[in-house]
N, C-alpha and C positions, 0 to 999 in steps of 0.2 A: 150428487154429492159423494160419491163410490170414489170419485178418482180425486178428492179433494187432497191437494198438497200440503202436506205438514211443515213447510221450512219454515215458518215463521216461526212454529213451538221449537222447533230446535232451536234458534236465530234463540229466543228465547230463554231455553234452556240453557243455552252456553252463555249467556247474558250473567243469570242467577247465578252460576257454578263460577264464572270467573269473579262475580263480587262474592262472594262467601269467600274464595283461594282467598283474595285482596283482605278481607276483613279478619283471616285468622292470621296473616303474616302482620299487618298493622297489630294485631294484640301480643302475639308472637313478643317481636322486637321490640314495640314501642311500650310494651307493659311494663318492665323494670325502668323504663326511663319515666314513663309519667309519675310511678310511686316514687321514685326518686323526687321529682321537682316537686311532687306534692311535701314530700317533707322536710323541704328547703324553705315552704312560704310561713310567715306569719299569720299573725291572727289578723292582722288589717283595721278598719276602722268599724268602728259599729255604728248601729242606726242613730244613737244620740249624739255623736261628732258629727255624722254624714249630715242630720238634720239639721245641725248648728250652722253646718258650712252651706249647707243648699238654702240656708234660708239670706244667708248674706247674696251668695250668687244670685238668683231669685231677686232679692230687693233691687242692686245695683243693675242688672238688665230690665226690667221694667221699670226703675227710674229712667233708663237709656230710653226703652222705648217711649214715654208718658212724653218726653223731650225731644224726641222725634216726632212724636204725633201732632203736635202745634194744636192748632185750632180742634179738633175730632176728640181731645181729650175727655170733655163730660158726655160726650156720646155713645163715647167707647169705653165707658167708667166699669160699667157692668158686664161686659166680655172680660175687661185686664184680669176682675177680679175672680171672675171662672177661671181663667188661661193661669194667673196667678198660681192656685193650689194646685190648678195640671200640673204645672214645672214644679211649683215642690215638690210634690209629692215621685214625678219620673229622676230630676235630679238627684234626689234624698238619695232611691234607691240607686242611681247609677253612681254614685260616688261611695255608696257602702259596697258595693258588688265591683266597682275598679278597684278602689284605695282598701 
């Protein structure tokens, strides 16, 4: 192992060092523009509107699906109503975190 070749830690090295350049020029430039856009947004919707609207979302797609399901409905009564609170509950949050 005397004669073992180091190119890979270099390959490596210059790996690290060009993302580090890349990461201080993205803060460099983009840093007065993201503060900028940051203080162009709103306050947005909060959890108690998001949960209003994802509970409407939520009812109207598991009606869809209950009426798609035909026949499998009371077999599938007790997964809808686990998968149910999943969706609220990811909906909720993803319409307070878009909107």
């Amino acid at each position: 192992m005397a004669g073992r070749d180091h190119g890979d830690l270099r390959v490596l090295g210059l790996i690290l060092a060009a993302t580090a350049v890349l990461i201080v020029v993205v803060l460099v430039f983009g840093g007065p523009m993201i503060q900028g856009l940051a203080a162009t947004l709103n306050e947005g919707v909060g959890l108690k509107t998001a949960a209003v609207w994802s509970f409407g979302v939520t009812v109207a797609l598991f009606v869809l699906f209950a009426l798609v399901a035909g026949d499998g409905l009371i077999g599938e009564l007790q997964f809808m109503l686990g998968a149910f609170f999943s969706f609220f509950a990811l909906i909720t949050l993803l319409i307070a975190w878009v909107f």
